[in-house]
C-alpha positions, 0 to 999 in steps of 0.5 A: 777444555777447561771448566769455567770459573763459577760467580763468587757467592758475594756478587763480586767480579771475577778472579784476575787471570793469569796475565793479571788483568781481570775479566768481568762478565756482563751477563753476572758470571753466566759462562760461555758454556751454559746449559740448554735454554729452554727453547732448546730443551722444548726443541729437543722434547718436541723432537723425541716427543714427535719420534715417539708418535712416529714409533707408536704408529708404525707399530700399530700399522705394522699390527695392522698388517699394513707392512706386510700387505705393501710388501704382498701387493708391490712384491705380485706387482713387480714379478708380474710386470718382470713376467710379461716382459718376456725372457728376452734380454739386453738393453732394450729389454731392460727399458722397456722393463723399467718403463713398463714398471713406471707407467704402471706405478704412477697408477699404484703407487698413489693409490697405496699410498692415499689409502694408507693416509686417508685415515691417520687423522679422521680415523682416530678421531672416530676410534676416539684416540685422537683425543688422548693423542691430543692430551700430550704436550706437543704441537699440532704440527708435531703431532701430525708430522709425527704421525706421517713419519710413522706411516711413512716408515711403514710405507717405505718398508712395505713396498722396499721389500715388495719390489725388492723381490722384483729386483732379485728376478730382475738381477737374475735374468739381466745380470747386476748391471741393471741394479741401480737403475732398478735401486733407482726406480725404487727410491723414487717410486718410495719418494712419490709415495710419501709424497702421496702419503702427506696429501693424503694426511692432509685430507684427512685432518680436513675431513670430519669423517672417514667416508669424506676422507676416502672420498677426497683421497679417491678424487686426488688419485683421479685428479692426479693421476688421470684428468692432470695427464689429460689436461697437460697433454691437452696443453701440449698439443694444442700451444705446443710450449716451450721447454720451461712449461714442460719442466712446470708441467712435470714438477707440478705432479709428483706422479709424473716425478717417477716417469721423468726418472726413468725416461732419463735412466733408458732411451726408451720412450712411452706414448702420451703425457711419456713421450712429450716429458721426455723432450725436456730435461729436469735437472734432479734439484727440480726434481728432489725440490718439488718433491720435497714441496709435495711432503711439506707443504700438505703437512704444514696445511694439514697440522693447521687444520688439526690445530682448528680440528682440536 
């Protein structure tokens, strides 16, 4: 593509073209192609700006050792669940496996990663570095979405790795063909997380200190993960609903996302809140929809209540 002709130094119009005709420009000899508006440059700054917290907090977190203590706890985890299960082999083995890896993370995974948000916001705040984070031209929401990135990416890393190690034992005494149902159960268990994560943030740009954060984080588990399963198996026993109610019921928890997964990648079924999920079907937009939700919507919340913070 050619360059385009530069405004003549005294104001006038542009040269004629070659077909003889001239062209005038209203916008005073502007080309087509000009350079970056300032919105669009703020964009791209706020961008890189926003990545560079991100990278600044998984390298502290990695520091901290918090990386390698995912991939510790998430790496006993798997091999312990792959050990009870016995040495039997077969399909029914396989999902009984997966099963028994999912019930078991709803409860483990939300903890982990509620523990690891709780503190992104309250706890720099007390270290006084929150302040110094604060001093940089970026936008409250950019900061904070910044920060959960680099957590995210900590968590994410942690426990890949931690359960990676179950899915070497499991590929070595099931064959390869279980792989991608356990790659699956993976990405999902790593996707509720970091759901998990952004409440967990959220919680802590509202806390005014850090035992109050760890306080709202734990009454999250245990609302999300104990008293949620109750009540909606309470529902379902007493009104028996239709299929729509089930689907709100599920999407609305992201901890029931994980067991909606596996119930749909083996024909095994679990008891409880496990057996009536598994009547209904979610399409994987739901899914991928309401977990998406889960991210956004505590991030947009929590840099709302930063801006108020600061």
């Amino acid at each position: 593509m050619s360059e385009p002709d530069s405004e003549p130094a005294n104001g006038t119009q542009n040269p004629e073209r070659t077909d003889g005709r001239s062209e005038a420009r209203p916008d005073g000899g502007a080309t087509a192609h000009a350079a970056p508006t300032a919105a669009e440059r703020l964009s791209a700054d706020t961008a890189r700006q926003a990545l560079g917290v991100a990278r600044r907090e998984y390298r502290v977190l990695s520091r901290a050792r918090w990386t390698d203590g995912l991939a510790l706890l998430f790496g006993a985890f798997s091999l312990a669940v792959v050990g009870l299960t016995g040495t039997a082999t077969g399909p029914t083995s396989v999902g009984a496996l997966l099963v028994s890896l999912a019930e078991l993370s709803v409860y483990l995974i939300p903890l982990a990663a509620l523990a690891l948000g709780y503190g992104t916001v309250v706890g720099a705040d007390e270290r006084g570095t929150l302040e110094l984070l604060l001093a940089v031209p970026l936008g409250r929401s950019a900061l904070l979405a910044g920060k959960f990135l680099g957590r995210a990416a900590a968590f994410a890393v942690g426990t890949t790795v931690g359960l990676g190690v179950g899915g070497i034992v499991v590929a070595l005494r099931f064959g390869p063909a279980v792989l991608p149902a356990y790659l699956h159960y993976t990405l999902t268990a790593v996707s509720v997380g970091v759901a998990f994560l952004s409440l967990g943030v959220c919680i802590s740009a509202a806390a005014s200190e850090k035992a109050r954060a760890l306080g709202g984080a734990l009454l999250a588990w245990v609302l999300f993960v104990l008293v949620y399963d109750l009540a909606a198996l309470g529902v379902v026993v007493a009104l028996d609903p239709p299929g729509w109610v089930l689907t709100a019921l599920a999407v609305a928890n992201p901890a029931d996302v994980l067991r909606l997964v596996v119930l749909s990648l083996v024909p095994t079924a679990g008891g409880g809140v496990g057996a009536a999920l598994a009547t209904t079907t979610v399409s994987t937009l739901a899914l991928l929809a309401s977990l998406a939700l889960w991210v956004v919507v505590p991030l947009a919340v929590g840099g709302r209540l930063l801006g108020r913070r600061a």
